[in-house]
Structures are given as structure tokens and as C-alpha cells.
C-alpha positions as a Markdown table, in Angstrom:
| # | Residue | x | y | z |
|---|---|---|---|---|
| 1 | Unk | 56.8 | 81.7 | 269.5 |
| 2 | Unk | 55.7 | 82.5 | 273.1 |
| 3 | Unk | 54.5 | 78.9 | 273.4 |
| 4 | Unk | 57.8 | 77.4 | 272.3 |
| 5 | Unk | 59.8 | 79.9 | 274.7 |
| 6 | Unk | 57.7 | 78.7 | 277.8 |
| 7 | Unk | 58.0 | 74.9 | 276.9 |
| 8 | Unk | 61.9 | 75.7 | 276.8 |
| 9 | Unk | 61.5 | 77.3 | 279.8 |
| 10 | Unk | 59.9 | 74.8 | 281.8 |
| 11 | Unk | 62.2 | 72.3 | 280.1 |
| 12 | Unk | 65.4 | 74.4 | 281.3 |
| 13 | Unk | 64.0 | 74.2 | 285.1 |
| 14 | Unk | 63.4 | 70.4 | 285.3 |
| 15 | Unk | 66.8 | 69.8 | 283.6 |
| 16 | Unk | 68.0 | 72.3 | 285.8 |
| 17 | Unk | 66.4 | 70.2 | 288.9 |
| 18 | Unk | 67.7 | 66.6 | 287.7 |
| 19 | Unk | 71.2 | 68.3 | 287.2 |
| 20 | Unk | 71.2 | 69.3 | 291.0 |
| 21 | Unk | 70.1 | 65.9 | 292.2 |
| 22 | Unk | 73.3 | 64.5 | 290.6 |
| 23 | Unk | 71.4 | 61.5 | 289.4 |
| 24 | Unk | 74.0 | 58.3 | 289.5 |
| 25 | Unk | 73.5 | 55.7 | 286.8 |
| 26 | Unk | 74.6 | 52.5 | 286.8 |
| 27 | Unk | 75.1 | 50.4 | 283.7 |
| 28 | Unk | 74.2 | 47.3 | 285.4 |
| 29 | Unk | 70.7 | 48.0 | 285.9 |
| 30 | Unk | 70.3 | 48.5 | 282.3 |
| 31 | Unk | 68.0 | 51.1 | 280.5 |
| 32 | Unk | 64.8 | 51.0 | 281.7 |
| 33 | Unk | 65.5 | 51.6 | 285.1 |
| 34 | Unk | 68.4 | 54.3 | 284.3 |
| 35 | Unk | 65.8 | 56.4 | 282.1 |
| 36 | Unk | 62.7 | 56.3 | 284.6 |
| 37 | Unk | 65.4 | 58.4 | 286.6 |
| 38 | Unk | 64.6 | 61.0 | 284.4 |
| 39 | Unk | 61.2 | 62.2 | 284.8 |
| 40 | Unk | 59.8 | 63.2 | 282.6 |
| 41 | Unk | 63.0 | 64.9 | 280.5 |
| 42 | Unk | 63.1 | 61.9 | 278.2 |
| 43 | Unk | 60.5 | 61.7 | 275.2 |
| 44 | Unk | 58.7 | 57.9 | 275.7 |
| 45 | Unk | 59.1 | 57.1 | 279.1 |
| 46 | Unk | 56.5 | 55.0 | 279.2 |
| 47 | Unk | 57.2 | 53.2 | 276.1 |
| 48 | Unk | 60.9 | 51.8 | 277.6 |
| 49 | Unk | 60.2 | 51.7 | 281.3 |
| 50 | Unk | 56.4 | 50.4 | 280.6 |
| 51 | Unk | 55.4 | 53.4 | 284.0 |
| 52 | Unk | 53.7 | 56.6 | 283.2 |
């Protein structure tokens, strides 16, 4: 339980982080380039943008 409360945690602050950036996407650029915006908030980054 302590484990899952600290990965929430640490989840919380880097949402928390990308929130106050304001991150702007733009639907032109498509989906690899919008999710790499993300860090690494999104399960299988590499997978869609092809960068670790």
C-alpha cells in the first residue's frame, strides 16, 4: 500500500508540473508529437513517439 501511495504521489507532482506549464496542443501536428509533450505521464511513450 505504501508503494502504491508514493507512485501516486510522484504521479500527482509531475501532473501537477505539466498542468502549470499549460502545455498547448495542436491537432495539426498529430499524435506523436502532441504526446512526447507529456513526459513521461503517458504509459508507452516510446512506442508512439519512437523517443525514450
Amino acid at each position: 500500500m505504501k508503494k502504491k501511495l508514493a507512485e501516486l504521489s510522484t504521479f500527482d507532482d509531475e501532473l501537477r508540473h505539466c498542468a502549470d506549464k499549460r502545455i498547448s496542443l495542436d491537432l495539426d501536428d498529430g499524435v506523436k508529437v502532441n504526446y512526447g509533450k507529456f513526459g513521461t505521464l503517458l504509459a508507452e511513450k516510446k512506442k508512439v513517439t519512437g523517443k525514450g
